[in-house]
BAFI-3210 file (N, C-alpha, C; in Angstrom, 3 decimals, decimal comma, padded with zeros to 6 digits):
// residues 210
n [1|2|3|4|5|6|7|8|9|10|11|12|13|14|15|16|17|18|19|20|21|22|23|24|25|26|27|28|29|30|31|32|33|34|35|36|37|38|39|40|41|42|43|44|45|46|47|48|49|50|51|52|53|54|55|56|57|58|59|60|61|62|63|64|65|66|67|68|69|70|71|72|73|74|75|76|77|78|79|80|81|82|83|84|85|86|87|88|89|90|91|92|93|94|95|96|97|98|99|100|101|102|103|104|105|106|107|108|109|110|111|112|113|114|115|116|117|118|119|120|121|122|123|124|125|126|127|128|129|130|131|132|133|134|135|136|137|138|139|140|141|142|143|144|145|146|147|148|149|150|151|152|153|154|155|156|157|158|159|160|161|162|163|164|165|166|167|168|169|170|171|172|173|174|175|176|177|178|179|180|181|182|183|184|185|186|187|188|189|190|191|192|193|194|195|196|197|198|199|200|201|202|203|204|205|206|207|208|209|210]
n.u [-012,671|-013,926|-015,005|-011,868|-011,332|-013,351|-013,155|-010,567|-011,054|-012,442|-010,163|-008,754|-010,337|-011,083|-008,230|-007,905|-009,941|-009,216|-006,940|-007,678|-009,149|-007,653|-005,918|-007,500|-007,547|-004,793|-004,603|-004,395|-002,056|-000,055|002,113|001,535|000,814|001,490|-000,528|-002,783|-005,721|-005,561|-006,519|-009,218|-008,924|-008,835|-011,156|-011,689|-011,286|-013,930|-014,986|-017,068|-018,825|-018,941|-021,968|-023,229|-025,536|-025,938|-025,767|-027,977|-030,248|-031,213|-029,003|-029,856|-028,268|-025,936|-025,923|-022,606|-022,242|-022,813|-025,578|-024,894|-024,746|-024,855|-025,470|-028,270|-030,312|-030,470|-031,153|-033,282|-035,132|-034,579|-035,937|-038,344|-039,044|-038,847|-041,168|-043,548|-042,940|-044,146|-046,051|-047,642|-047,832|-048,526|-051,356|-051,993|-051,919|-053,862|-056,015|-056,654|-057,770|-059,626|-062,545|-061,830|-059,970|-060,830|-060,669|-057,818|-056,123|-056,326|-056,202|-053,602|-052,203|-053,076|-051,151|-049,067|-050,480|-051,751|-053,169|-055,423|-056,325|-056,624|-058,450|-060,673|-059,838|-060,503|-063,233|-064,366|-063,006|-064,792|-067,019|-066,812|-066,448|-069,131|-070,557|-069,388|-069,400|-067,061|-068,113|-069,450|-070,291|-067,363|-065,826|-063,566|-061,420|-059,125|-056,158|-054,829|-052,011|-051,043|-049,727|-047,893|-048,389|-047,099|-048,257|-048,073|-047,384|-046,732|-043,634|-040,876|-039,761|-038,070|-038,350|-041,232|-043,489|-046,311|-047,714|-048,841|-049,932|-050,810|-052,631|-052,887|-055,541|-055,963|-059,162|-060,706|-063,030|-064,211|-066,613|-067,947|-071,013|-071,672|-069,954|-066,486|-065,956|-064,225|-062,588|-061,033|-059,943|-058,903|-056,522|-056,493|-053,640|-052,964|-050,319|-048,438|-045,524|-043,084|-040,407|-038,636|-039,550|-042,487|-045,680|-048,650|-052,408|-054,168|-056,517|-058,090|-061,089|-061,298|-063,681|-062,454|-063,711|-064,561]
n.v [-018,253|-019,697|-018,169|-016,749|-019,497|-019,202|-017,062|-017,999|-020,035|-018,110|-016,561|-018,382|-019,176|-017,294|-016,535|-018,924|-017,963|-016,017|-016,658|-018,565|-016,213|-014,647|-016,697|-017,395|-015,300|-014,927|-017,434|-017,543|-016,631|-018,278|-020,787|-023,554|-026,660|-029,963|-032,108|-030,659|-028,820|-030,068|-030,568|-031,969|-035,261|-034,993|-035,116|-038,019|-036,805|-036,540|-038,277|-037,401|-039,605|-040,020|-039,241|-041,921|-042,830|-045,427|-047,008|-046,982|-048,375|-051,292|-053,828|-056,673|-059,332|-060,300|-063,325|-065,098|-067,233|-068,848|-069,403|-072,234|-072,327|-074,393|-076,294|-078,901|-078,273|-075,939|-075,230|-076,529|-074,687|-072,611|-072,914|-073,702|-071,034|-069,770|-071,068|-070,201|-067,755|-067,419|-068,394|-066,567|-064,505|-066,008|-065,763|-063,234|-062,617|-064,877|-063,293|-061,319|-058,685|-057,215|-055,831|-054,338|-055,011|-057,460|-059,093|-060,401|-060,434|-062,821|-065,390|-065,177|-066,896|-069,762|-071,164|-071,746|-073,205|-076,366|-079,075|-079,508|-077,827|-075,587|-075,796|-075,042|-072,830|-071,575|-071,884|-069,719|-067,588|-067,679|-067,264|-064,890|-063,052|-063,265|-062,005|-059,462|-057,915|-056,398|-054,395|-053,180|-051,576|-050,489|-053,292|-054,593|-056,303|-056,983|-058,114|-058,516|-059,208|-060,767|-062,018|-065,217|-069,240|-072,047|-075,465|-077,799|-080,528|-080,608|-080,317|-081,984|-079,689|-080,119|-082,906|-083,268|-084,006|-082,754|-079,762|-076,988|-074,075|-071,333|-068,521|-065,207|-062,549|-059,681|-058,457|-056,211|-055,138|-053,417|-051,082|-049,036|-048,114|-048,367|-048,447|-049,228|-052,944|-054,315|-056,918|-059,626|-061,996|-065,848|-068,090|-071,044|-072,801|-074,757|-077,168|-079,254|-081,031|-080,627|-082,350|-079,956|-077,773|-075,682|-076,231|-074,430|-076,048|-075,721|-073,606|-072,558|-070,206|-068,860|-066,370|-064,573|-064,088|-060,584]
n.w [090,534|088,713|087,208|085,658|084,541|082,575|081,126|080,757|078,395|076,680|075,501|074,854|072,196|070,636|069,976|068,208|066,351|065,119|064,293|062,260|060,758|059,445|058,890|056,318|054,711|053,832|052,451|049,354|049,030|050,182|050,792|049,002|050,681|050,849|049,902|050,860|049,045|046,638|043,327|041,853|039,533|036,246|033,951|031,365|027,897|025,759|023,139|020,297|018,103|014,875|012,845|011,393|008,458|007,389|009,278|010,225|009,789|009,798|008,112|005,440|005,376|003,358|001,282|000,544|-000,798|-004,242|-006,509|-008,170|-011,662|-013,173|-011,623|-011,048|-009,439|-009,758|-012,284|-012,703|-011,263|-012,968|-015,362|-014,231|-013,838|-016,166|-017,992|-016,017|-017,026|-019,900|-019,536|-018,244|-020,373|-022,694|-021,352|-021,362|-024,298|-025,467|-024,095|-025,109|-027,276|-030,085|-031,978|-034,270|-035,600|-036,294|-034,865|-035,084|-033,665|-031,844|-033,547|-034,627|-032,710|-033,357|-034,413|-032,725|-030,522|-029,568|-030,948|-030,525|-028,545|-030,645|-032,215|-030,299|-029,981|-032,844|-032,764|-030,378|-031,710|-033,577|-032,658|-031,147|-033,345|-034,523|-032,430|-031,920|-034,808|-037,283|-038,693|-036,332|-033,273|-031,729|-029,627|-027,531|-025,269|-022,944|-021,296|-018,213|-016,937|-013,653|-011,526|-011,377|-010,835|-010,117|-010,506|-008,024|-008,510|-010,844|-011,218|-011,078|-013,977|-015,955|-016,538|-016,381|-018,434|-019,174|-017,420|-015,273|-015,157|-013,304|-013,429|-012,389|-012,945|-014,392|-016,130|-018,324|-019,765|-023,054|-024,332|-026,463|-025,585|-023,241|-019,791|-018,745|-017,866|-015,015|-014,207|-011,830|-012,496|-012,555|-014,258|-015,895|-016,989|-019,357|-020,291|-022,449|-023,829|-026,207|-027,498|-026,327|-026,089|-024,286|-025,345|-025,157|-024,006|-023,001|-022,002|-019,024|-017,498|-014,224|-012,194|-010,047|-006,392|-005,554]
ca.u [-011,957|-015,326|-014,526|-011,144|-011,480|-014,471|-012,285|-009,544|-011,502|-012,493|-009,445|-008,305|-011,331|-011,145|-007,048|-008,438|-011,244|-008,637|-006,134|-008,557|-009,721|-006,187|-005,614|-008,506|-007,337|-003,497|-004,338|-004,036|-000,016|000,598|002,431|000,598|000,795|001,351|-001,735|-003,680|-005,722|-005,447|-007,591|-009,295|-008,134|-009,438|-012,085|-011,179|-012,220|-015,401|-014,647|-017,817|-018,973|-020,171|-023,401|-023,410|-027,136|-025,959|-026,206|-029,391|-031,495|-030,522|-029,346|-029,901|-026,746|-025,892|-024,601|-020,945|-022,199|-023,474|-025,865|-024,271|-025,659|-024,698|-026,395|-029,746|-031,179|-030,559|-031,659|-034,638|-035,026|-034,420|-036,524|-039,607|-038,994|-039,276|-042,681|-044,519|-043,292|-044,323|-047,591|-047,955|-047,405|-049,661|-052,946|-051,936|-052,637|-055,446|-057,439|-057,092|-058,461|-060,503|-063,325|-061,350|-058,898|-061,755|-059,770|-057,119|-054,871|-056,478|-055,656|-052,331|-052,409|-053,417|-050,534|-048,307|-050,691|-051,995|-053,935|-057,231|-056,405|-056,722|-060,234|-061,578|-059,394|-060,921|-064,382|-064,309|-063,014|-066,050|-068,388|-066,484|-066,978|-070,617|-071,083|-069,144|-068,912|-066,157|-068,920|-070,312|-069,933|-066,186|-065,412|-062,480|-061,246|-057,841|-055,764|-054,001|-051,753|-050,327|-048,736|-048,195|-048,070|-046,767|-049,050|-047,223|-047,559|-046,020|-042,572|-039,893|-040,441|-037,263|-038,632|-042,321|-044,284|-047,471|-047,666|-049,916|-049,765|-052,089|-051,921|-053,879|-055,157|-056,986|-059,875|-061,073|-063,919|-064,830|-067,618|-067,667|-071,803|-071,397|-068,915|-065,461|-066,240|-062,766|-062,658|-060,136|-060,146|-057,825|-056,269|-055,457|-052,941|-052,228|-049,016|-047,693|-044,337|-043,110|-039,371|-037,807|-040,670|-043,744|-047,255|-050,128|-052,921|-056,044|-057,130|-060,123|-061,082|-062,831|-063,502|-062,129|-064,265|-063,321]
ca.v [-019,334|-020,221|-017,083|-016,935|-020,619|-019,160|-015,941|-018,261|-020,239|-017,408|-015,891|-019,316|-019,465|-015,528|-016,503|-019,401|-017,259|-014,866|-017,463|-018,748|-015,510|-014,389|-018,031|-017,601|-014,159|-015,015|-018,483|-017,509|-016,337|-019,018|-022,172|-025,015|-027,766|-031,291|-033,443|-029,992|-028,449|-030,839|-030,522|-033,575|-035,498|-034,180|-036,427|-038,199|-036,109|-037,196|-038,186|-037,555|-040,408|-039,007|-040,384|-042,569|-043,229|-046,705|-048,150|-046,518|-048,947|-053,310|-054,728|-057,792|-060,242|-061,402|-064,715|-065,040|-068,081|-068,007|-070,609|-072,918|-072,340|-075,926|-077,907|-079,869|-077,358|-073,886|-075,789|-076,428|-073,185|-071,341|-073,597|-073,380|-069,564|-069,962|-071,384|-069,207|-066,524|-067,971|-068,605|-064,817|-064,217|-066,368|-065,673|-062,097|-062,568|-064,866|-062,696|-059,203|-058,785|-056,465|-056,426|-052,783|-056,076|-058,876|-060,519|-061,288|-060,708|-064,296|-065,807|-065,388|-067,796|-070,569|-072,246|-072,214|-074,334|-077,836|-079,407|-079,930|-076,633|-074,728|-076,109|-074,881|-071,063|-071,318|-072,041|-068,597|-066,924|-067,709|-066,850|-063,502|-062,679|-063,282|-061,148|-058,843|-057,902|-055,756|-052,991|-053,026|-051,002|-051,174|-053,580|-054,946|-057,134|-056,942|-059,133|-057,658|-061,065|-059,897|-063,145|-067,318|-070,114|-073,706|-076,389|-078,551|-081,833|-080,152|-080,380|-081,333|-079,696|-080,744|-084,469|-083,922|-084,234|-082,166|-078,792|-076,837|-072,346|-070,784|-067,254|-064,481|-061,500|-058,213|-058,722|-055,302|-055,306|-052,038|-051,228|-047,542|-047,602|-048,830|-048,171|-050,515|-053,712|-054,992|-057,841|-060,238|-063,512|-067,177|-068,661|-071,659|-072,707|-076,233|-077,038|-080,218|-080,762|-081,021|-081,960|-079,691|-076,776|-076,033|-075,964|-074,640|-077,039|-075,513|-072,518|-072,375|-068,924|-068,629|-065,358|-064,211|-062,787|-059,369]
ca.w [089,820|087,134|085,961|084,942|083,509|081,481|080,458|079,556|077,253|075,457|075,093|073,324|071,371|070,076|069,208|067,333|065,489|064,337|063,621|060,835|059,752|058,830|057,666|055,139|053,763|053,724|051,858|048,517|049,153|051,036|049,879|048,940|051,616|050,233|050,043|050,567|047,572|045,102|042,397|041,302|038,245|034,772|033,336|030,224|026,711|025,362|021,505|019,163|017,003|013,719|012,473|009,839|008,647|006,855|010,515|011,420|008,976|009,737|006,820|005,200|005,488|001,760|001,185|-000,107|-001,970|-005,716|-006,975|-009,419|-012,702|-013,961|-010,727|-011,481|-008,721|-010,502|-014,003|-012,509|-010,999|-014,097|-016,558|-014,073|-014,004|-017,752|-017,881|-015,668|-017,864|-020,698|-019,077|-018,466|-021,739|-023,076|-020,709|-021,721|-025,302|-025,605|-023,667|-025,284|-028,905|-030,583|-033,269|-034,514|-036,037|-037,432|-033,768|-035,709|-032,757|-031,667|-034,795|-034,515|-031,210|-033,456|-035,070|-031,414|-029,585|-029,587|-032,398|-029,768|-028,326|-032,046|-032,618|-029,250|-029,976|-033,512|-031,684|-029,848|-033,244|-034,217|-031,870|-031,220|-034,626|-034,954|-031,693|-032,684|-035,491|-037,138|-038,918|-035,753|-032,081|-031,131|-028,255|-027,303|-024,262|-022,535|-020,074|-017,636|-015,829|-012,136|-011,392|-011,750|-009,527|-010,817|-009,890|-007,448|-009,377|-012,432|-010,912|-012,024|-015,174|-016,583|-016,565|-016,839|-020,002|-018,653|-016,806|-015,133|-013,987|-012,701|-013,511|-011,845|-014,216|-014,652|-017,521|-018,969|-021,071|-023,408|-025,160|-026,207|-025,390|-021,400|-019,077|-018,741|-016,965|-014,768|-013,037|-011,266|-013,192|-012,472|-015,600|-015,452|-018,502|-019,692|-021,214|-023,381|-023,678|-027,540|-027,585|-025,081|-026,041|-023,822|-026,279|-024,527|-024,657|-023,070|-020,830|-018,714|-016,736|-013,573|-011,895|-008,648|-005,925|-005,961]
c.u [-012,678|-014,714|-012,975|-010,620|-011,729|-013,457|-010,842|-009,740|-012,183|-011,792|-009,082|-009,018|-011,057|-009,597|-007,690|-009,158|-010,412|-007,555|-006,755|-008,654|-008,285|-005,596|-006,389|-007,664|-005,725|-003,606|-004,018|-002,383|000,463|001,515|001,992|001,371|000,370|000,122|-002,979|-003,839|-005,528|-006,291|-007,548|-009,043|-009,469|-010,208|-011,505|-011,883|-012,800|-014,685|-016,193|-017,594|-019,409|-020,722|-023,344|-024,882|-027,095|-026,143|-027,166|-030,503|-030,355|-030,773|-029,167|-028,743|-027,026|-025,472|-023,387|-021,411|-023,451|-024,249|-024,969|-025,464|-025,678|-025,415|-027,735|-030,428|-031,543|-031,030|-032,831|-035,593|-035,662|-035,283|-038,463|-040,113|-040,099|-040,600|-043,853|-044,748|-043,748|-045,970|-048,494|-048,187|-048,627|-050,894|-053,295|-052,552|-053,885|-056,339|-057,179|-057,088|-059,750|-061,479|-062,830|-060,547|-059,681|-060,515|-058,603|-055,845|-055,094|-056,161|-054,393|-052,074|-052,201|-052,636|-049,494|-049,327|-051,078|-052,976|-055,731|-057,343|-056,494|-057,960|-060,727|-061,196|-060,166|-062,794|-065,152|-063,965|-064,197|-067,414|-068,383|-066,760|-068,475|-070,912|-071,153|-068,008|-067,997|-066,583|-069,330|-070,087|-068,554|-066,295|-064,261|-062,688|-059,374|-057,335|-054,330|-052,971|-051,471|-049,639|-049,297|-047,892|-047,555|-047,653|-047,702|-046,775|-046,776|-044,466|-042,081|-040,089|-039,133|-037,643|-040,246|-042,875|-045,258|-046,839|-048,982|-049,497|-051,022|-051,672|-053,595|-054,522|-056,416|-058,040|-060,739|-061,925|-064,387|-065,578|-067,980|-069,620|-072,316|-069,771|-067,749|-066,312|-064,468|-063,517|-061,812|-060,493|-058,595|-057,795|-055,866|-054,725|-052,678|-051,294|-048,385|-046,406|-043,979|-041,419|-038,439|-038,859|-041,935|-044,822|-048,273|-051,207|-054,125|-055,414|-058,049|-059,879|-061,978|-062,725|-063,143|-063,453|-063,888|-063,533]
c.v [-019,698|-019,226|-016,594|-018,193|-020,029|-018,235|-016,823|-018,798|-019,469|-016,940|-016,921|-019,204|-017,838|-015,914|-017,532|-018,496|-016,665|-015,484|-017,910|-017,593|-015,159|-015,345|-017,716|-016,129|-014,546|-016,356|-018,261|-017,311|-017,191|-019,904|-022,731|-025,929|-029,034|-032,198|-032,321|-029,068|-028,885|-031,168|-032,108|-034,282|-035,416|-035,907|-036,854|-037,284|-037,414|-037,012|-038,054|-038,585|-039,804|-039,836|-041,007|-043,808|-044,794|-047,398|-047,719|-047,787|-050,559|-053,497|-055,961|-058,544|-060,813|-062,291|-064,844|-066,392|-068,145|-069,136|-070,690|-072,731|-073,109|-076,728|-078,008|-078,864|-076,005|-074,133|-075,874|-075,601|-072,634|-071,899|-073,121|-071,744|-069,221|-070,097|-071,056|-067,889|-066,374|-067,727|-067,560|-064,181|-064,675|-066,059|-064,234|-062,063|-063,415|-064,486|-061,369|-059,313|-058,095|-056,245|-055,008|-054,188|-057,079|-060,143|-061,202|-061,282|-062,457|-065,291|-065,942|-066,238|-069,141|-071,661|-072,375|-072,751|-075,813|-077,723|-078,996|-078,330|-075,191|-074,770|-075,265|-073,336|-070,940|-071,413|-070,464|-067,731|-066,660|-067,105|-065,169|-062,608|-062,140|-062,168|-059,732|-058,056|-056,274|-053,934|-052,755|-051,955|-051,583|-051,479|-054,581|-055,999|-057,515|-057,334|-058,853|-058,810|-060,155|-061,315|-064,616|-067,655|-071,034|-074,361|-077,650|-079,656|-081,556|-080,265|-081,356|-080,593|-079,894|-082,080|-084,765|-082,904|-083,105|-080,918|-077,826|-075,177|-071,821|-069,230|-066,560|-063,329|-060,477|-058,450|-057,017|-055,528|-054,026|-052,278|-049,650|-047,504|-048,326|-048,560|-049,188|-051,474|-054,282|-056,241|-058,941|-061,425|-064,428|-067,656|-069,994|-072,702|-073,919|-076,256|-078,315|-079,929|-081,612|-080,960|-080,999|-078,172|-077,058|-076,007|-075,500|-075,978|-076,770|-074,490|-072,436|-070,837|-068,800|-067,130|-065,662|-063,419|-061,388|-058,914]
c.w [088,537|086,708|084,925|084,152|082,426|080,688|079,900|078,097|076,198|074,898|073,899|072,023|070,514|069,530|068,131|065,959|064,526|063,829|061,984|059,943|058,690|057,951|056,383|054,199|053,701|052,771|050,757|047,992|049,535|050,101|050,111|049,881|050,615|050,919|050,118|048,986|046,292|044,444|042,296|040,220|037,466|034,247|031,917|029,012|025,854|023,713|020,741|018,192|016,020|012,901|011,416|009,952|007,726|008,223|011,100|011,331|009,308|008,191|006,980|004,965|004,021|001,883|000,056|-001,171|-003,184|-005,758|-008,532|-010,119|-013,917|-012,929|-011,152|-010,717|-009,293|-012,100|-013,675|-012,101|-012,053|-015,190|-015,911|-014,238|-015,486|-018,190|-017,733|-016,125|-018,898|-020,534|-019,234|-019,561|-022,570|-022,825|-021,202|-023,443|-025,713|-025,040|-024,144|-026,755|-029,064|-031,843|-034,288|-035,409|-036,824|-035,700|-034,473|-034,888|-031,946|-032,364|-034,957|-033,568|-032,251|-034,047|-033,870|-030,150|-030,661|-030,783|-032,110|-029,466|-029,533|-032,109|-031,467|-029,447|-031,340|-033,358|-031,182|-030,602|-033,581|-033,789|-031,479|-032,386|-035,142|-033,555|-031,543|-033,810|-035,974|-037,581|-037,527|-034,438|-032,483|-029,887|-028,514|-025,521|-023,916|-021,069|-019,622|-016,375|-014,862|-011,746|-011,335|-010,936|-010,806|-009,922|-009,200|-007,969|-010,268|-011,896|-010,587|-013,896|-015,993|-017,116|-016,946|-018,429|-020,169|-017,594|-016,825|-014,444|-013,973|-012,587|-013,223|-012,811|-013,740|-015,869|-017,338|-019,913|-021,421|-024,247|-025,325|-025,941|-024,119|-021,374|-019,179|-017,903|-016,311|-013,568|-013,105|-011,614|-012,912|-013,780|-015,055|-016,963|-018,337|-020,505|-021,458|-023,819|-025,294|-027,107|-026,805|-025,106|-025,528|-024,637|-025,389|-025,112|-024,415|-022,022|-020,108|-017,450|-015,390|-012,965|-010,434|-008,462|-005,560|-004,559]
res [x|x|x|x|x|x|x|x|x|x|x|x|x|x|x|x|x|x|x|x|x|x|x|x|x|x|x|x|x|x|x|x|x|x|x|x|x|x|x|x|x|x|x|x|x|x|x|x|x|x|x|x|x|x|x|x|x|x|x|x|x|x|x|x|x|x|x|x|x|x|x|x|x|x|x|x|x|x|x|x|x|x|x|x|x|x|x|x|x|x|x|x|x|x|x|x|x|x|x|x|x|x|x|x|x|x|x|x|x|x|x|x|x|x|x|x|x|x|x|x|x|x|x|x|x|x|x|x|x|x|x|x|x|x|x|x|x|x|x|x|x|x|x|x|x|x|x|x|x|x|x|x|x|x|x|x|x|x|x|x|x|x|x|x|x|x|x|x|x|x|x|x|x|x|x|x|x|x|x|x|x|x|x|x|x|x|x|x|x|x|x|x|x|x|x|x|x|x|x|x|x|x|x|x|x|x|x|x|x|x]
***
């Protein structure tokens, strides 16, 4: 009796086996069975961004609004602007002058400042002169500004009388029998107010440590 159980369940098992195998090689002919074999759904297509190197680098947000260039703020602005360039300007030429000239690039200085401030530039005329002189070695001396401050006090300079920059500079000194000398010198520029024009009124120099 075990034994023809056992022999039946193999027989099932062996129709099975060969049921499949035949299934597997006949599947491709077959007809598709609903719900079997269904591919899976197609992924969406990938779009390429294409690079644009203006958004690699953050920029700076401009502002849409202009300064007025009638308000009391942008007048005052643009006047102190004025001043410190002025300043520049100035520290630039009374410090560079050569005895190749008799200094007469200093000389020219002397009728656009102050009355007090003439005596003290005709002062240094003088002494430049006698040191040296124009038969003598060439040396020279040249002023190299790099930038101004405004003295805090000095503002408004629309309204005040007095002013005060402070300008930074390069000083060069040649002498064709030694080497250049440079060194990092503070200006600091006084300025009198004539009528709506600044006057210098004095200079004094100290050196930077370098």
């Amino acid at each position: 009796m075990n034994k023809r159980i056992l022999f039946a369940i193999l027989a099932v098992a062996g129709a099975i086996g060969i049921g499949l195998v035949i299934w597997f090689v006949l599947r491709p002919v077959l007809p598709a069975i609903p719900g079997l074999n269904q591919q899976p759904p197609s992924l969406p297509t990938r779009v390429e961004t294409p690079f644009d190197p203006s958004k690699a680098v953050p920029s700076t947000p401009t502002s849409s609004v202009k300064a007025d260039p009638t308000s009391p703020e942008e007048k005052e602005r643009q006047a102190q602007e004025a001043l410190k360039r002025q300043a520049l300007d100035f520290s630039a030429r009374q410090g560079t002058y050569s005895n190749s000239d008799n200094f007469d690039s200093l000389r020219e200085l002397l009728p656009i400042v102050t009355p007090s401030f003439r005596t003290k530039l005709e002062t240094r005329l003088e002494q430049l002169r006698r040191d040296h002189p124009s038969f003598g070695p060439a040396w020279s001396q040249t002023m190299r500004t790099l930038s101004a401050e405004l003295e805090t006090r000095s503002a408004p300079v629309l309204t005040n009388t007095q002013a005060i920059v402070y300008v930074q500079a390069q000083q060069v000194t040649e002498d064709n029998r030694n080497e250049p000398v440079t060194a990092l010198v503070r200006l600091t520029v006084y300025f009198a107010k004539q009528g709506d024009a600044w006057i210098p009124s004095d200079v004094t120099l100290d050196p930077l440590a370098p």
